[in-house]
C-alpha positions, 0 to 999 in steps of 0.5 A, a space after each residue: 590240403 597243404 602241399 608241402 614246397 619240397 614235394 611241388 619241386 620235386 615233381 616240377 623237376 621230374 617232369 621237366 627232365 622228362 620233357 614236361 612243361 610246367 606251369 602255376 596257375 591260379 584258375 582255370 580262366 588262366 589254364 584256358 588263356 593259356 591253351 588259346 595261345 598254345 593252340 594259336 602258336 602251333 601249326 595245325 595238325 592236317 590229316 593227309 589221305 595216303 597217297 598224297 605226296 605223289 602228283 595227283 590230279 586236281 580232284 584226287 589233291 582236294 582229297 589231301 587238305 582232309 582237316 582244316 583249322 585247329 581241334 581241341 578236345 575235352 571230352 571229360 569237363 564239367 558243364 561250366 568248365 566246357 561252356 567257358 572253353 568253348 566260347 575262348 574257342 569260338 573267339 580264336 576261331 578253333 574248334 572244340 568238341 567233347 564227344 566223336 573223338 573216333 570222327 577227329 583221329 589224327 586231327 586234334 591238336 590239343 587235349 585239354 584235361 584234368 589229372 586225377 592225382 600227380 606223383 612228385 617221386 617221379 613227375 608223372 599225372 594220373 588220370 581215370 579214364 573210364 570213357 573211351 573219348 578221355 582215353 582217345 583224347 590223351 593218347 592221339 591229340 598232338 599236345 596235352 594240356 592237363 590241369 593238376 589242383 596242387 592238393 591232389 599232389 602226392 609224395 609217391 605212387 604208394 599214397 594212392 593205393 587206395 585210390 586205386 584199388 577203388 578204381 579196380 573194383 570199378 574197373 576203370 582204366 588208369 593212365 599214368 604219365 610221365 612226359 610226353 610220348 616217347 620210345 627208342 624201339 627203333 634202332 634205339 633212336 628216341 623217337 617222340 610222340 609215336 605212342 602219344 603227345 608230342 608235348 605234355 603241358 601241366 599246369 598246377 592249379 592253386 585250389 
């Protein structure tokens, strides 16, 4: 399928008004790379036990330092793909895990992904999720990495009306999103990464 260059524009510039890095690639050993130098830039996400901003004894501080190093999660790859992430990982010394993501809440850096579809209209990703570690992994992890192969862009939501009616009968869950997470509920002052990613990176992969 040939993506036509309007509709690469297109969705490049809605999703960076929205706070979206956008990037071409042409592999996936290039997604990886990239992800391995994002994750070296960022500090690491550290999960602190309540409590811990007050003075503590010596015993009850060890109990603050609750993750060490970086995480990275990607529960919905493929074999290659994962073993290939896994030993750039291992490399730069990060951790990678597929499954427990329950075990790593407010631990995972980065979540590195595929998206199922993008919408040039609006700049947004689509992602089935029919496993909960998917789901965990896009909503909490810090940064989200996805690769779009630029076939699956489409014009606008109506053109994956089939696509999602195939979904509902399966009953899976669906994500759509735009930009990283975001709300004003709170004296309508923007607030980002509350309900999700602090970042979303999206890498469109020449297939």
């Amino acid at each position: 399928m040939t993506v036509k260059a309007e509709s690469l524009k297109l969705f490049t510039d809605k999703a960076t008004i929205v706070s979206a890095v956008v990037s071409e690639i042409s592999s996936l050993d290039e997604a990886i790379n990239y992800t391995m130098d994002l994750c070296g830039k960022k500090e690491a996400c550290k999960l602190l036990v309540s409590g811990c901003e007050e003075n503590l004894s010596s015993k009850a501080e060890q109990l603050c330092a609750t993750k060490f190093g970086k995480t990275i999660s990607a529960p919905a790859l493929n074999e290659a793909d994962f073993a290939a992430l896994d030993k750039a990982c291992g490399e730069n010394g990060f951790t990678l895990i597929k499954d427990s993501v329950r075990n790593h809440l407010g631990g995972i850096d980065i979540a590195f992904t595929y998206a199922d579809h993008g919408i040039a209209e609006t700049g947004t990703i689509v992602i089935n999720c029919p496993s909960e570690q998917l789901r965990l992994a896009t909503m909490i992890s810090e940064v989200h990495v996805a690769v779009l192969p630029k076939s699956k862009l489409v014009d606008n939501s109506y053109d994956l009306e089939e696509w999602m009616e195939g979904n509902m009968m399966k009953g899976d869950y669906t994500a759509f999103i735009t930009g990283a997470s975001r709300t004003a509920d709170i004296e309508r002052v923007l607030a980002i990464g509350v309900h999700g990613p602090l970042e979303l990176h999206i890498l469109l992969l020449e297939d």
